[in-house]
N, C-alpha and C positions, 0 to 999 in steps of 0.2 A: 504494500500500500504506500501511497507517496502522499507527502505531509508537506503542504503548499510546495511543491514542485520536487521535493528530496524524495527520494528512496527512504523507505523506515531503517531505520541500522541494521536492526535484528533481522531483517530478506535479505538482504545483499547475499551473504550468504547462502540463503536457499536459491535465489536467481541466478549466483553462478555455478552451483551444483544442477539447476535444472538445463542451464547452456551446456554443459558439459554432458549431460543424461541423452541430451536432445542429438549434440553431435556425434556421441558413442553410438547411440541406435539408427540414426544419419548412414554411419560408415558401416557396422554391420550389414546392413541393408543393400549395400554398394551403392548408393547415391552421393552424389557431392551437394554443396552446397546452392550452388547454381538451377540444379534439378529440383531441388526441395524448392526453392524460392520459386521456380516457376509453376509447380507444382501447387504452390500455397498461393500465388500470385501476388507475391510480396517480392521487392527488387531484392537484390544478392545482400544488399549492404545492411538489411535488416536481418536475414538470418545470419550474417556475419558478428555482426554485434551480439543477435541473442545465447552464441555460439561462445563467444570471446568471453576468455578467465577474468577477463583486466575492465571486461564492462558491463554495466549493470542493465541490462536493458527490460522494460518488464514485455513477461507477453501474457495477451488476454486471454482467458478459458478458451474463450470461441478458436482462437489461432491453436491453443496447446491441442485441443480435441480434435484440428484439421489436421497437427501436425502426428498425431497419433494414429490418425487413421492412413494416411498416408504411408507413415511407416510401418502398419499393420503391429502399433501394440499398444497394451491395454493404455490410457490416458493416468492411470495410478502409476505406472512406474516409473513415470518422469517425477513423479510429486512422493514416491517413498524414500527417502533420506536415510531411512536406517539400515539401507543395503549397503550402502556404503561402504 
């Protein structure tokens, strides 16, 4: 959640584990980045960011649940933390 325009402290954290979740099941998949962004119909530089360790980008249910289906897996395993 963003608090007049910031990131809340305590996501950052979850936001760059779910960029990380997103690009792991991305490359499993054999798709690049490129693909998924055309795929989602969002330009490169947004799944580049959502993807990127170093940057907080948020993304909405509606995008995480497009990007799950896409990549054919459940929308909870981007958002379970404790597999970690």
């Amino acid at each position: 959640m963003k608090w007049g325009g910031i990131l809340k402290e305590g996501h950052k954290v979850k936001y760059r584990k779910l960029g990380l979740k997103i690009s792991y099941y991305r490359k499993l998949k054999g798709m690049t980045q490129e693909q998924l962004a055309e795929k989602l119909d969002k330009n490169l530089s947004f799944i580049g960011a959502v993807e990127a360790p170093n940057i907080n980008r948020t993304v909405s249910l509606g995008t995480l649940f497009d990007i799950a289906e896409i990549l054919e897996i459940p929308a909870h395993k981007f958002l379970d933390f404790d597999e970690d």
